[in-house]
C-alpha atoms as an extended CHARMM CRD file, in Angstrom:
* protein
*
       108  EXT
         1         1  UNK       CA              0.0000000000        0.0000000000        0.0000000000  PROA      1               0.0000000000
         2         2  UNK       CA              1.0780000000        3.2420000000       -0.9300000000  PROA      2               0.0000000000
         3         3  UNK       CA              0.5990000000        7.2740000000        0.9990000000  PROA      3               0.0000000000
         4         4  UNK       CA             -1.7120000000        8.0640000000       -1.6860000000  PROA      4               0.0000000000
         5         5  UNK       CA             -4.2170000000        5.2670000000       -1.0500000000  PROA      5               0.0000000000
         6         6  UNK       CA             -3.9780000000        5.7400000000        2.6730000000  PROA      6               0.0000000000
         7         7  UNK       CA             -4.4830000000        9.4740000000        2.2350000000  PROA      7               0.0000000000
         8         8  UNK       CA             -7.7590000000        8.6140000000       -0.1160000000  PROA      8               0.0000000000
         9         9  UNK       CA             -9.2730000000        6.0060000000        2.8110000000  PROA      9               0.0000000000
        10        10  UNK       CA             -8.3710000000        7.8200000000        5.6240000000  PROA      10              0.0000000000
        11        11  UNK       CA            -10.6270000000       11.2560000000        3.6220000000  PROA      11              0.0000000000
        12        12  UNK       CA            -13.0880000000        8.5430000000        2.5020000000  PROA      12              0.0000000000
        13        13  UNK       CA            -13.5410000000        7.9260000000        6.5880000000  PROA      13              0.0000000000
        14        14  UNK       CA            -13.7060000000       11.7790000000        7.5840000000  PROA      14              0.0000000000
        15        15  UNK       CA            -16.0520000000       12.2940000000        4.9290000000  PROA      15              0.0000000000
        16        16  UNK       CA            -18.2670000000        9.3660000000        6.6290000000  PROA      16              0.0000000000
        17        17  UNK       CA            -17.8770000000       10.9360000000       10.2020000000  PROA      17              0.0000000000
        18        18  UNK       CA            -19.0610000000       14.5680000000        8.3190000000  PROA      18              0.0000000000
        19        19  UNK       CA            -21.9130000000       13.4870000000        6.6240000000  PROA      19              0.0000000000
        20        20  UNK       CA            -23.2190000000       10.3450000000        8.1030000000  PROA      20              0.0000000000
        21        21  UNK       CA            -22.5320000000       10.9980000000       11.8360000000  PROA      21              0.0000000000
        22        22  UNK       CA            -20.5440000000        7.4790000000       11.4300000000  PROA      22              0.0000000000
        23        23  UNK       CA            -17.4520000000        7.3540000000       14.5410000000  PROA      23              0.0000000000
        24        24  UNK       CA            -14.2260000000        6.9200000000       12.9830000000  PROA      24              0.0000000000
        25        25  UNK       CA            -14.2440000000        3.5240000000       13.8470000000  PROA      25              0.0000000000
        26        26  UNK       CA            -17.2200000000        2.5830000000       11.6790000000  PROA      26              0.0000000000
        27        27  UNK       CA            -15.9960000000        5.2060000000        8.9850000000  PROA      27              0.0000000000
        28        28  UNK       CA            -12.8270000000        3.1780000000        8.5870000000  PROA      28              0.0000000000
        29        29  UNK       CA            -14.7480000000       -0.0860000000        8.7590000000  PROA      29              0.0000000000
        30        30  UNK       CA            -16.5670000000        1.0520000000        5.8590000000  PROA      30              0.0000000000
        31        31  UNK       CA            -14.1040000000        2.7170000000        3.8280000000  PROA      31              0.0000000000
        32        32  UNK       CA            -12.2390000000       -0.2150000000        3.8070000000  PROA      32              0.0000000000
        33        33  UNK       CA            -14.9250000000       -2.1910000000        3.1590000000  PROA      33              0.0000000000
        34        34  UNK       CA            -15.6950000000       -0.0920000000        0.1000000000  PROA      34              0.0000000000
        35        35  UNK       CA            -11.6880000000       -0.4750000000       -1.2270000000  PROA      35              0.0000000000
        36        36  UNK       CA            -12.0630000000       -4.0740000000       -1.2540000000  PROA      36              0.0000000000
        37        37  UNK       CA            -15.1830000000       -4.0400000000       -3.5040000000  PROA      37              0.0000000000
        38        38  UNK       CA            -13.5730000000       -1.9110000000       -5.9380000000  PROA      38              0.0000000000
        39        39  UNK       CA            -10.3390000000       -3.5470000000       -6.4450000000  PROA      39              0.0000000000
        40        40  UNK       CA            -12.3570000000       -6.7620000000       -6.0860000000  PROA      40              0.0000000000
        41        41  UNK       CA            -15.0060000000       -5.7880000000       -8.8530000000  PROA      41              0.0000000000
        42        42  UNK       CA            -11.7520000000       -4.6310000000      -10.9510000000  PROA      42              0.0000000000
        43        43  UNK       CA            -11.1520000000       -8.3140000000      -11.2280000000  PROA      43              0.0000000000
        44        44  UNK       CA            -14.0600000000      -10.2920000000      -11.7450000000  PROA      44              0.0000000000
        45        45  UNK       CA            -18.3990000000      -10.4380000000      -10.9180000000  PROA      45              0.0000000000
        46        46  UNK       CA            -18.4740000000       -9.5670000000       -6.8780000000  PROA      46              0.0000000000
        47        47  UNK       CA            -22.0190000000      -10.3200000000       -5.1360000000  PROA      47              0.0000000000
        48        48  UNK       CA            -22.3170000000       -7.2550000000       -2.0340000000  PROA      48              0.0000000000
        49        49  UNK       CA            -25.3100000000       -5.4670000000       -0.2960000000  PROA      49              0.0000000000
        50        50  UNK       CA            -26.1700000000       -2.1700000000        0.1050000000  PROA      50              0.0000000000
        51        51  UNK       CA            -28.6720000000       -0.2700000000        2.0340000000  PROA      51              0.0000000000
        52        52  UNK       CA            -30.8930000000        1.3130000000       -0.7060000000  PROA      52              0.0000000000
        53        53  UNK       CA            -31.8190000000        5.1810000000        0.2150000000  PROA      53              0.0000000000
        54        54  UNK       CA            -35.6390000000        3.9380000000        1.2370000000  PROA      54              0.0000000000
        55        55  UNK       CA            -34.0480000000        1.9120000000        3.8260000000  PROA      55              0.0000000000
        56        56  UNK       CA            -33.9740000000       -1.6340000000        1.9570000000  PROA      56              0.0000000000
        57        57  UNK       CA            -30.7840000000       -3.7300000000        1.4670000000  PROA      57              0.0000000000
        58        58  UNK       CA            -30.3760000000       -4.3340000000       -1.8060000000  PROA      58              0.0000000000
        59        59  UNK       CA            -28.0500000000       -7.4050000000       -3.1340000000  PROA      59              0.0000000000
        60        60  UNK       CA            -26.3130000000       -6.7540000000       -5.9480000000  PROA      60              0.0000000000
        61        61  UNK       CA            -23.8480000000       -8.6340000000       -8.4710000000  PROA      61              0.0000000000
        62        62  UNK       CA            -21.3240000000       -6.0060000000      -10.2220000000  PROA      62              0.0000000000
        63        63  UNK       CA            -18.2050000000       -5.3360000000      -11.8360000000  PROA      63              0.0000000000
        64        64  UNK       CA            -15.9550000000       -2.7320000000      -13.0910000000  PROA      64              0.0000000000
        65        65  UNK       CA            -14.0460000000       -5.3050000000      -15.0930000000  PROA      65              0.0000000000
        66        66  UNK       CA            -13.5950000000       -4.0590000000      -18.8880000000  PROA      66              0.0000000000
        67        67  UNK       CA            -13.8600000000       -6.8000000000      -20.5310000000  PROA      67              0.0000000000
        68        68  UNK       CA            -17.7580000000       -7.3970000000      -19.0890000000  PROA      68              0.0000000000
        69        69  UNK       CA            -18.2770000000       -3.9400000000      -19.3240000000  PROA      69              0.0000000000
        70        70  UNK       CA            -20.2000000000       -2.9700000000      -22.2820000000  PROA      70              0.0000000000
        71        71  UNK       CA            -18.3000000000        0.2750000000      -24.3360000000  PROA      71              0.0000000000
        72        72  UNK       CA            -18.9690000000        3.3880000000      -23.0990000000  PROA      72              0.0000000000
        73        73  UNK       CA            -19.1200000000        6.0520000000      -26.2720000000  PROA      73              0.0000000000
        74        74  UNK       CA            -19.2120000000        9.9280000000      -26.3560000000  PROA      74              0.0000000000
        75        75  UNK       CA            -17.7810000000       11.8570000000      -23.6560000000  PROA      75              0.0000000000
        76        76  UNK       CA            -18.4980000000       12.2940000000      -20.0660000000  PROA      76              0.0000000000
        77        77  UNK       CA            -18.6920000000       16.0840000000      -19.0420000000  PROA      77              0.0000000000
        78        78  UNK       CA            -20.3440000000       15.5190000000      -15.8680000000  PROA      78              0.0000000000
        79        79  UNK       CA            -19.2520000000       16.5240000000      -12.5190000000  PROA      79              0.0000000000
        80        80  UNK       CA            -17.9510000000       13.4320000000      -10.7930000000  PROA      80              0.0000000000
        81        81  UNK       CA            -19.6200000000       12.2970000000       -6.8110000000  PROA      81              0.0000000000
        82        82  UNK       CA            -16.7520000000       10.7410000000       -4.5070000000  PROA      82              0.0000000000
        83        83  UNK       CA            -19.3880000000       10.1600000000       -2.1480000000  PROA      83              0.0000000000
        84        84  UNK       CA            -21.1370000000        7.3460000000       -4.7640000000  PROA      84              0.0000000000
        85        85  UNK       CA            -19.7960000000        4.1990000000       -6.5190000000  PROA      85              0.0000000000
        86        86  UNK       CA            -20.5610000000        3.3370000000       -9.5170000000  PROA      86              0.0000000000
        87        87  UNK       CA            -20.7130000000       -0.4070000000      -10.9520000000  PROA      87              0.0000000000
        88        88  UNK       CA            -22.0810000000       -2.2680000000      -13.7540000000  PROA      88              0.0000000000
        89        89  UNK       CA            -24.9450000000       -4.3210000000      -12.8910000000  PROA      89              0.0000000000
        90        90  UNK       CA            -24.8970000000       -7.7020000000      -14.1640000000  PROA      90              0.0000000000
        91        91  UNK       CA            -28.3880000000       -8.5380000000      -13.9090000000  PROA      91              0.0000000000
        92        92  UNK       CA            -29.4100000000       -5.6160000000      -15.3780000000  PROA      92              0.0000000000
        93        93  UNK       CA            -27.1450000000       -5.3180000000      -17.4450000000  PROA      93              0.0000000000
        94        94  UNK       CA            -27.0950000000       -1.3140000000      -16.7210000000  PROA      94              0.0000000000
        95        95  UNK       CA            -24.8700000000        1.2680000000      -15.0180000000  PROA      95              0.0000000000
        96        96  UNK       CA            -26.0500000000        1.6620000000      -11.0750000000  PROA      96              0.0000000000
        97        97  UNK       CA            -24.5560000000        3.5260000000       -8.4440000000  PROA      97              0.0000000000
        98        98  UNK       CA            -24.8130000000        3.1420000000       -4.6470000000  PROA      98              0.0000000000
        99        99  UNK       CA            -23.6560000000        5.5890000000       -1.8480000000  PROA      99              0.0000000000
       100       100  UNK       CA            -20.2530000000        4.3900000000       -0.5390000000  PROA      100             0.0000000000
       101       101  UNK       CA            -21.5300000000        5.0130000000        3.4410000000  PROA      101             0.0000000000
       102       102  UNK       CA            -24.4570000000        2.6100000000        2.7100000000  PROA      102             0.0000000000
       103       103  UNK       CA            -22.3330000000       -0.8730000000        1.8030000000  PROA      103             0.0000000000
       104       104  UNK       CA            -22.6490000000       -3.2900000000        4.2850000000  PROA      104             0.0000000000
       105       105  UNK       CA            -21.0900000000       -6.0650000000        3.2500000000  PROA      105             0.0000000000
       106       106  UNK       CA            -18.8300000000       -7.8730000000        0.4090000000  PROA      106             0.0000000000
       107       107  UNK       CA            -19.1100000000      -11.4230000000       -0.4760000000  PROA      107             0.0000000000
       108       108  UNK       CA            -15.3990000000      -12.3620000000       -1.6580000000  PROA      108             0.0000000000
């Protein structure tokens, strides 16, 4: 592990305490949490569940790997949200994002 991605979790977590009234504890849990799933959905389908913002858990089966990815065309001018992640549903087969404080748990 290098500075850089300890510098990203450890503003991940204070972001979690700021917004979500999470203790630092439960910040780091999650922003740990939420580093696995990405480097983990980098490599292959990952199955993980989210709290959904109507209060359901939701389980979902994504993956950021680019080879199941369908191509993306055109350009993206939008803004970008740190506070989101954003997967490729493989159900769906559609884009779907989740907020990052809201994963409870990965299934590796």
């Amino acid at each position: 592990m290098n500075k850089e991605f300890l510098r990203g979790l450890m503003l991940q977590a204070w972001q979690m305490v700021k917004r979500n009234g999470y203790t630092m504890g439960e910040a780091m849990s999650c922003a740990w949490r939420n580093a696995k799933l990405k480097v983990a959905m980098a490599l292959r389908i990952v199955k993980f569940y989210f709290q959904k913002v109507d209060g359901s858990m939701r389980e979902a089966y994504g993956t950021l790997k680019s080879e199941l990815v369908p191509a993306i065309a055109g350009e993206d001018n939008r803004r970008k949200n740190d506070t989101v992640q954003v997967y490729f549903d493989t159900e769906k087969q559609e884009w779907r994002c989740f907020k990052r404080a809201n994963l409870i748990k990965v299934v590796l």
